[in-house]
C-alpha positions as CSV (number, residue, x, y, z in Angstrom):
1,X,-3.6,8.1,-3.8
2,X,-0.5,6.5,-5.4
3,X,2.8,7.9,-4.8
4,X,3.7,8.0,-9.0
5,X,3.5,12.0,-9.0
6,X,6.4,11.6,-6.7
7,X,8.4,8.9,-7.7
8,X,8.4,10.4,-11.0
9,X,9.8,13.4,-9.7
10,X,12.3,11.7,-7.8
11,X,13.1,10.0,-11.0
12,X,13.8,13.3,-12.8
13,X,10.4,12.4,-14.8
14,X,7.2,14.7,-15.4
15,X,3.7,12.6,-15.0
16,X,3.7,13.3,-19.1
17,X,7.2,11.2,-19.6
18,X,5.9,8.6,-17.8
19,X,2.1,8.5,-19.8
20,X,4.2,8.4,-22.7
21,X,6.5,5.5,-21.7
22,X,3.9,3.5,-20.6
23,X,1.6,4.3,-24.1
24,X,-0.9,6.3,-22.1
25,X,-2.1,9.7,-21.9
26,X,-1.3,11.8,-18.6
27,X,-5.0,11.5,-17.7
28,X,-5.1,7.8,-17.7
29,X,-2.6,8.2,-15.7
30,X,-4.2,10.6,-13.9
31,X,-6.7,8.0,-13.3
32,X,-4.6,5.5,-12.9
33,X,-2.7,7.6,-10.0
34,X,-6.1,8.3,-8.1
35,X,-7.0,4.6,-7.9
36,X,-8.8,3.7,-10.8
37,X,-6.4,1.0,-12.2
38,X,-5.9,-2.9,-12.4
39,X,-2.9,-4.5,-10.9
40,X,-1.6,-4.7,-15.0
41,X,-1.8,-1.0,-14.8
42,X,0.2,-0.6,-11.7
43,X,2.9,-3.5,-13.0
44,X,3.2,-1.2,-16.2
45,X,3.4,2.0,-14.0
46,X,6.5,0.1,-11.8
47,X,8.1,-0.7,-14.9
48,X,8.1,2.8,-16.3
49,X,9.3,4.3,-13.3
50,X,11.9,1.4,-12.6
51,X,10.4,0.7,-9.3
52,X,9.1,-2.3,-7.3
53,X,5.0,-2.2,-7.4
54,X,5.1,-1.9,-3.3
55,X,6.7,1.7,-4.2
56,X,3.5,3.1,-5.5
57,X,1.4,2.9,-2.3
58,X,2.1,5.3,0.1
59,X,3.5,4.2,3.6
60,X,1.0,4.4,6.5
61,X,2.6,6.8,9.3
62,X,2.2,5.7,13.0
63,X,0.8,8.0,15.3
64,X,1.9,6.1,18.2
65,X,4.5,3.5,19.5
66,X,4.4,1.0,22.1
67,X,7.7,0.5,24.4
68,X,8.2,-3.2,24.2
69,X,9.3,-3.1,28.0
70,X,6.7,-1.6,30.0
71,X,3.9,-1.2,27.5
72,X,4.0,2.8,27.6
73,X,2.2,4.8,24.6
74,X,4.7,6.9,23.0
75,X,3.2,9.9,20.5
76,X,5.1,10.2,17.4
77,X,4.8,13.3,16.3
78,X,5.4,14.6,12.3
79,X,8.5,17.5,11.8
């Protein structure tokens, strides 16, 4: 899922101020936010919220690290 919900929030903008700056209704956007877009929709998304594209997709979270050193697995756990 794209990350607009929050962006917009972070943004001071509801999902329905965003819709209506891009000239869509909150469940295209809806849509649009679950994955059912083009990359057009997702350039017009950015540009409503003011953000770079690579913004909207989440950022994978590593589980694990690897010490450059010895090679030694290091959990990485969420707080």
């Amino acid at each position: 899922m794209l990350r607009i919900k929050e962006l917009a929030k972070e943004k001071g903008m509801t999902i329905a101020q965003v819709a209506d700056k891009m000239g869509v209704s909150a469940p295209t956007l809806s849509r649009i936010a679950n994955g059912n877009t083009t990359t057009d929709s997702l350039k017009r998304v950015a540009d409503a919220l003011e953000v770079d594209i690579t913004e909207l997709f989440p950022v994978p979270q590593k589980t694990e690290l690897v010490c450059p050193s010895c090679g030694a697995k290091l959990k990485v756990e969420k707080q």
